[in-house]
Legacy VTK file of the C-alpha trace (Angstrom):
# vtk DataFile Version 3.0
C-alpha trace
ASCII
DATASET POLYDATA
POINTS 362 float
6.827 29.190 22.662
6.517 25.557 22.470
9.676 23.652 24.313
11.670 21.882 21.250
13.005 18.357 21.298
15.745 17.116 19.594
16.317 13.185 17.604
17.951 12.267 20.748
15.413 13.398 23.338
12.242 12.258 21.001
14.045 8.685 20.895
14.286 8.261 24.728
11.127 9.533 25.288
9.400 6.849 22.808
12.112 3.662 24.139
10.422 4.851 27.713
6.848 4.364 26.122
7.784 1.482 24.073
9.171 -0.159 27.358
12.704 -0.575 25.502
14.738 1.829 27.708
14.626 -0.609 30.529
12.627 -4.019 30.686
9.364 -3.694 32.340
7.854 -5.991 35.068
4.440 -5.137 33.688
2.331 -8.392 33.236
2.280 -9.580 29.667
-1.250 -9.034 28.912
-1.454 -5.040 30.248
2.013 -4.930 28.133
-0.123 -6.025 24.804
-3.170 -3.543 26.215
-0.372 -0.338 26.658
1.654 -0.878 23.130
-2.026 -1.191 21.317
-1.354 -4.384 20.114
1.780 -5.616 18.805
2.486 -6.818 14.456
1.985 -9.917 14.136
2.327 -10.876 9.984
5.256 -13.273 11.191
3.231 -15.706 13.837
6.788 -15.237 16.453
7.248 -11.377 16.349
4.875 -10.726 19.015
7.233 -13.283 21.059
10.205 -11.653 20.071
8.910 -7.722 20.922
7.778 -8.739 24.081
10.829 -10.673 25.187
12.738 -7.175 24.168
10.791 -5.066 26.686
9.274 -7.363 29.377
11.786 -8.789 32.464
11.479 -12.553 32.429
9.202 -13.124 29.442
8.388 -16.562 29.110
6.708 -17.358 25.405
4.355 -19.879 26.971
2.480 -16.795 28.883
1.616 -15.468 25.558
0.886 -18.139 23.788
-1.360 -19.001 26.880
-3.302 -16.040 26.444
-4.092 -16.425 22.581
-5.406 -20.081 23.530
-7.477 -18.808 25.912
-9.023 -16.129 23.611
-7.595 -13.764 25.708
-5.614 -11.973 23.015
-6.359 -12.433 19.347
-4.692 -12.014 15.921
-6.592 -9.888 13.446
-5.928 -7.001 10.909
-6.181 -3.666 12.432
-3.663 -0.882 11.596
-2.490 -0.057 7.970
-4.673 -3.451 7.276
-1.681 -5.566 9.096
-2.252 -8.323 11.183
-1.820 -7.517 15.069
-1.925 -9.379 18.177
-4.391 -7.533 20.476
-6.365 -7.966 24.087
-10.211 -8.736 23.216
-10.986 -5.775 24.146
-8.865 -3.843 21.436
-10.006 -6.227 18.746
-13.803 -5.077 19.454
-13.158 -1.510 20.109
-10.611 -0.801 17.391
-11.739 -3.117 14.971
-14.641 -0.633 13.707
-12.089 2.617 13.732
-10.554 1.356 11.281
-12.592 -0.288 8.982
-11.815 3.165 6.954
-8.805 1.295 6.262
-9.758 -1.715 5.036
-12.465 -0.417 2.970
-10.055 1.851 1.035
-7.939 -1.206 0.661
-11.093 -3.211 -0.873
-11.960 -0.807 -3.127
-7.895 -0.505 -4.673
-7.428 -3.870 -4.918
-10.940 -5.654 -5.933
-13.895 -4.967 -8.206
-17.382 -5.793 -6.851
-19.441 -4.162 -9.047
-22.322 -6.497 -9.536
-22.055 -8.303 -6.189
-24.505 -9.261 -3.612
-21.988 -8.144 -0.589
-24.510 -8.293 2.050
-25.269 -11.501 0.940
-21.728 -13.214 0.483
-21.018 -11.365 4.215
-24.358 -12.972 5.814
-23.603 -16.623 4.225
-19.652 -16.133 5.172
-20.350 -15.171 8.594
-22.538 -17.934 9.391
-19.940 -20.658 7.521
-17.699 -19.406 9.992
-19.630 -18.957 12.990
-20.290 -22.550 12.679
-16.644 -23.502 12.413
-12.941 -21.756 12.044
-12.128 -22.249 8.064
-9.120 -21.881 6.159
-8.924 -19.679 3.154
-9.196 -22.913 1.160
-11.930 -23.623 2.584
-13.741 -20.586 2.725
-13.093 -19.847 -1.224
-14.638 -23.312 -2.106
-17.940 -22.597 -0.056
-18.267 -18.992 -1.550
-17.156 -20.973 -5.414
-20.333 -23.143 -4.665
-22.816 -20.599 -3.447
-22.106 -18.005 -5.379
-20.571 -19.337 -8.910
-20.686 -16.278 -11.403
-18.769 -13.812 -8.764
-14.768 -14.390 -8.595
-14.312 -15.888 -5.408
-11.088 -14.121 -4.955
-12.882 -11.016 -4.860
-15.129 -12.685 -2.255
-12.765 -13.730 -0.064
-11.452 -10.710 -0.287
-14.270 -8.830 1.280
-14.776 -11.133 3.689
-11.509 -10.793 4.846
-11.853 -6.840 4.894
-15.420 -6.457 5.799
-16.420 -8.844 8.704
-13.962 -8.960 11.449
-11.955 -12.002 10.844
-9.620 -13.491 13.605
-7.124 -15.843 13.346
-7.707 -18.720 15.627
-5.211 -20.915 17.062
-2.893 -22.780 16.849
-2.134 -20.501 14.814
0.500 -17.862 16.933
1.101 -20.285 19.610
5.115 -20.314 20.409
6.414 -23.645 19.680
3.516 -24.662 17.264
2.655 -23.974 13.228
-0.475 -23.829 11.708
-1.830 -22.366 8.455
-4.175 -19.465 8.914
-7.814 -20.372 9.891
-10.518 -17.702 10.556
-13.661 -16.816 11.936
-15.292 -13.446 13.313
-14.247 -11.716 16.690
-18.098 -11.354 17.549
-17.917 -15.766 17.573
-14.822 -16.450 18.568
-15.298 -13.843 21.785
-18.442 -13.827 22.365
-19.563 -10.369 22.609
-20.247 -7.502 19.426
-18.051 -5.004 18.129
-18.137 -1.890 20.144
-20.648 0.123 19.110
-19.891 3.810 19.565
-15.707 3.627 20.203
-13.560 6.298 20.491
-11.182 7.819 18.054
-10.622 10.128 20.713
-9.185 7.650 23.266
-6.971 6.000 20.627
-5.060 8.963 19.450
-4.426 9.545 23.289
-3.526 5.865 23.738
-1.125 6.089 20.602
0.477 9.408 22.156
0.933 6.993 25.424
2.909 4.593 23.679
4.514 6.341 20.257
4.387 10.056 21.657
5.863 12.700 21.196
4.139 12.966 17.414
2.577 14.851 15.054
-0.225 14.133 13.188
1.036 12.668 10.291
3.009 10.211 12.442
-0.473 9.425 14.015
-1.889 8.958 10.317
0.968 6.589 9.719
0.712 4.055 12.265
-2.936 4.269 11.578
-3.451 5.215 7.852
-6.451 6.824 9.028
-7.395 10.372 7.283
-8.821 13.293 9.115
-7.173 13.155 11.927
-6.150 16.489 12.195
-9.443 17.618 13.464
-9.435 15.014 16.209
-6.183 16.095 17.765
-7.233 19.922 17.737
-10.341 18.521 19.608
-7.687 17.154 22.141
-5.316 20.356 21.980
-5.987 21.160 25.294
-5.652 17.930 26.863
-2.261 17.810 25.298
1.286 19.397 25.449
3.121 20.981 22.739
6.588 20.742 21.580
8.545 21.464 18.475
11.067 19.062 16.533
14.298 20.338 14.741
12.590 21.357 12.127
10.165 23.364 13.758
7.272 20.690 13.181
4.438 20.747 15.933
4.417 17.346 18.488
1.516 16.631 20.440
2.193 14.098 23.930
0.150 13.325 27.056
1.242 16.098 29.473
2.409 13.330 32.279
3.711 10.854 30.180
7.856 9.973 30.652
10.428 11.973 28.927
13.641 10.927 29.893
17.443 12.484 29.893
18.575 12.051 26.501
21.664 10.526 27.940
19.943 8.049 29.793
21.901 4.857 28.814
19.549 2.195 26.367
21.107 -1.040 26.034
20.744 -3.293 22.916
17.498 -4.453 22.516
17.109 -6.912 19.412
13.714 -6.396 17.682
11.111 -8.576 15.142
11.464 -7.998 11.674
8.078 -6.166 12.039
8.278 -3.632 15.051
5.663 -0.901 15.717
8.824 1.180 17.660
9.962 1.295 14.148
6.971 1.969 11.910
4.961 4.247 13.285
5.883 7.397 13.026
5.665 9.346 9.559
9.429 10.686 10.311
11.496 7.654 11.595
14.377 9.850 11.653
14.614 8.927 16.081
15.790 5.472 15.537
17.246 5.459 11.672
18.657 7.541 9.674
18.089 8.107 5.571
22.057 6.473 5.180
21.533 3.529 7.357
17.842 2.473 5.754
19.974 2.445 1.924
22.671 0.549 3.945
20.426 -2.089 5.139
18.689 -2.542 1.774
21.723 -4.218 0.521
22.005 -7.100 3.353
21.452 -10.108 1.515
19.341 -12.930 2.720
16.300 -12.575 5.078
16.058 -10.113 7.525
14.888 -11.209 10.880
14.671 -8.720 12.684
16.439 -5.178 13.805
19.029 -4.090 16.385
19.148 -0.609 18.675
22.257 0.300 20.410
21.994 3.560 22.535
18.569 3.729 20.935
19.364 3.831 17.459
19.693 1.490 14.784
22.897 -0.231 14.692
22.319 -3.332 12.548
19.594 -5.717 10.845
20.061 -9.150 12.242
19.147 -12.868 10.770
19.552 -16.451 11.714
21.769 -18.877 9.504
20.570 -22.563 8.461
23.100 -23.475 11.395
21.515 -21.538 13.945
24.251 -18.639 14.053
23.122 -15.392 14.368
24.444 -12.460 12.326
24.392 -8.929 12.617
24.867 -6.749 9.720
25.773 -3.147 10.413
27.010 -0.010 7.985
29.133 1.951 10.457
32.550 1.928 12.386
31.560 0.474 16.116
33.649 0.536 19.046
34.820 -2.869 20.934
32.658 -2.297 23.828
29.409 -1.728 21.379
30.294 -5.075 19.582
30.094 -6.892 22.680
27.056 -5.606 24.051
25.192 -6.246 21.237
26.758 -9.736 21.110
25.664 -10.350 24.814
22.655 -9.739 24.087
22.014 -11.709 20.615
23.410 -14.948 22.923
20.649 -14.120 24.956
18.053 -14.108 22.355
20.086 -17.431 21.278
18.873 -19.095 24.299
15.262 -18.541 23.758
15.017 -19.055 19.589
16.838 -22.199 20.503
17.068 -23.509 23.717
18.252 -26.788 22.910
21.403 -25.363 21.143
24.420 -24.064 23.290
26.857 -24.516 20.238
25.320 -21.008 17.891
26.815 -17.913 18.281
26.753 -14.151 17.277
28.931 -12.948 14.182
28.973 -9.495 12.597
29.032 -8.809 9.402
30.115 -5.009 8.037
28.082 -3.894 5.110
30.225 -1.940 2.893
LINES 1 363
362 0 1 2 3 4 5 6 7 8 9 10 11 12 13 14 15 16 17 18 19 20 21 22 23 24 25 26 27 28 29 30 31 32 33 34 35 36 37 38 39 40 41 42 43 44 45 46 47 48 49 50 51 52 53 54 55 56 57 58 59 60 61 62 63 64 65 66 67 68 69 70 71 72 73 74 75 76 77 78 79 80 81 82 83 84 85 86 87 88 89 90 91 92 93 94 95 96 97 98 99 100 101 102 103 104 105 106 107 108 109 110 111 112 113 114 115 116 117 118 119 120 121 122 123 124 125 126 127 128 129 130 131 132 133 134 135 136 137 138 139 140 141 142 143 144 145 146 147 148 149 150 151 152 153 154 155 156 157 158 159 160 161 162 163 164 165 166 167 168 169 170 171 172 173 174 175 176 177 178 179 180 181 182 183 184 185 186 187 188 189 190 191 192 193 194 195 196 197 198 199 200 201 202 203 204 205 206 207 208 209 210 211 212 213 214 215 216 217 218 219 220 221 222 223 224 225 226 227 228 229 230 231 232 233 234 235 236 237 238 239 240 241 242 243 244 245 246 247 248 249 250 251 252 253 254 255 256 257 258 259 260 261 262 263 264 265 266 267 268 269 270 271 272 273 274 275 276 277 278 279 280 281 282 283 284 285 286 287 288 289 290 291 292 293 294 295 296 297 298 299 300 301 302 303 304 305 306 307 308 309 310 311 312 313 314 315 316 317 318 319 320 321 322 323 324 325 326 327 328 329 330 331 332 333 334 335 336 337 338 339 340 341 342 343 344 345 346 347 348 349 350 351 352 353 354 355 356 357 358 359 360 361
């Protein structure tokens, strides 16, 4: 009979993977290549997730990397925008174009359209130079004038593998979004023949324990219940509370469930959080309703022995407030306001007057 683990066990075990149980000394760039690439819709969250989980993150080492093409921002899972090594954006860029083709056909009619066409002329505008979406629509308007260019764009977007170059991402700097294909802005094709195989494990690595239909969710990719019975024996078994089958690398770290985690402050877009079909190991049904009502913009979310404890956001005067739905004890209150002073410091480091308030939800 497989071993079972409990909320409180499967939570440690994926802070330990998602390097949240304890900073990590791990270089920034293998920390990007081991969490498979970190959301990136808001330019700063990648900033923000790795400060959470690396010890002495500096944002310059990141942003040093994306200059030097080193890691790259481009839609990959559930047809979000990532941050991801080189490598991942050629290898997993084709596993899930799945995805993104499902997403094309929902959302865009192309019945009548040249697509190989619009995708050569598109690639080699590109190619040539980065171009904005402005820019790219106006081209595509010209050459091809009886197609809706929206639509165009649209499959560019979904069907060639469109980066976004800097400056946009770089810590300290805005830019809007300007694009061109991995295969020109890297250098080198698309992988060829990669391996589903070897990204389920990788996800396990990182996410694990999980079933499949957590692996589905992080991925929206279907069928992937035949790839992890291919890997069955590669793998170890355990049950949740509820009797569902989890599937985790056999060596991979599964702490004490009473191993301490100390508040970790997290992006307003946080794979830890949204990949897994049942998020019931960090949130509860109750506390998701509760934070539905916080008014104003969410930045970001806050853990406290491992779970969530609040949503947090920034004021116009540079305060930060945390929002939470439950009864919390002094000595929670103040380690969660330690370390919001310390994310103070590096959202503003010119500021030594902003503080940390709390606000109870009711």
């Amino acid at each position: 009979m497989d071993d079972q683990l409990d909320r409180r066990a499967l939570n440690r075990a994926t802070l330990a993977r998602q390097l949240l149980l304890e900073r990590s000394e791990m270089p920034v760039l293998d920390a990007v290549d081991h969490l498979v690439g970190l959301q990136a819709q808001e330019p700063l969250d990648p900033y923000l997730a790795l400060w959470s989980r690396l010890d002495g993150f500096r944002p310059e080492e990141l942003a040093n990397l994306l200059e030097e093409r080193r890691v790259v921002r481009i839609a990959l899972m559930r047809s979000t925008v990532h941050l991801v090594t080189a490598e991942d954006c050629l290898a997993v860029r084709p596993l899930v174009q799945p995805v993104l083709d499902a997403e094309l056909t929902r959302y865009r009619d192309l019945r009548g359209v040249d697509v190989d066409a619009v995708l050569a002329f598109a690639r080699e505008l590109v190619a040539e130079r980065p171009r904005s979406g402005r820019q790219l629509r106006a081209a595509l308007a010209e050459r091809f004038p009886a197609d809706d260019t929206a639509d165009l764009a649209y499959a560019c977007r979904n069907l060639l593998a469109f980066v976004q170059v800097p400056p946009r991402g770089v810590w300290g700097r805005s830019s809007q979004v300007v694009s061109t294909t991995a295969e020109a802005w890297l250098g080198r094709p698309l992988e060829p023949k990669p391996s589903l195989d070897e990204l389920v494990m990788r996800y396990l690595a990182a996410f694990g324990p999980a079933t499949v239909a957590d692996v589905a969710t992080w991925s929206r990719l279907t069928g992937l219940r035949d790839v992890v019975e291919r890997l069955r024996t590669r793998l170890r078994t355990f049950r949740d509370e509820r009797g569902r089958e989890l599937f985790d690398l056999p060596d991979s770290p599964r702490p004490d469930p009473d191993k301490p985690a100390p508040p970790r402050f997290l992006p307003e877009y946080d794979n830890a959080l949204l990949s897994h079909s049942d998020r019931s190991r960090f949130v509860s049904e109750e506390q998701r309703r509760a934070f539905s009502r916080v008014d104003g913009r969410i930045k970001g979310t806050v853990l406290n022995d491992g779970f969530v404890f609040g949503v947090w956001q920034r004021r116009p005067d540079g305060a930060l407030v945390v929002s939470y739905p439950e009864r919390a004890t002094k000595r929670a209150l103040a380690a969660v306001a330690a370390e919001g002073r310390r994310l103070l410091r590096l959202l503003a480091q010119d500021d030594r007057t902003a503080d940390v308030s709390f606000l109870r939800i009711d």
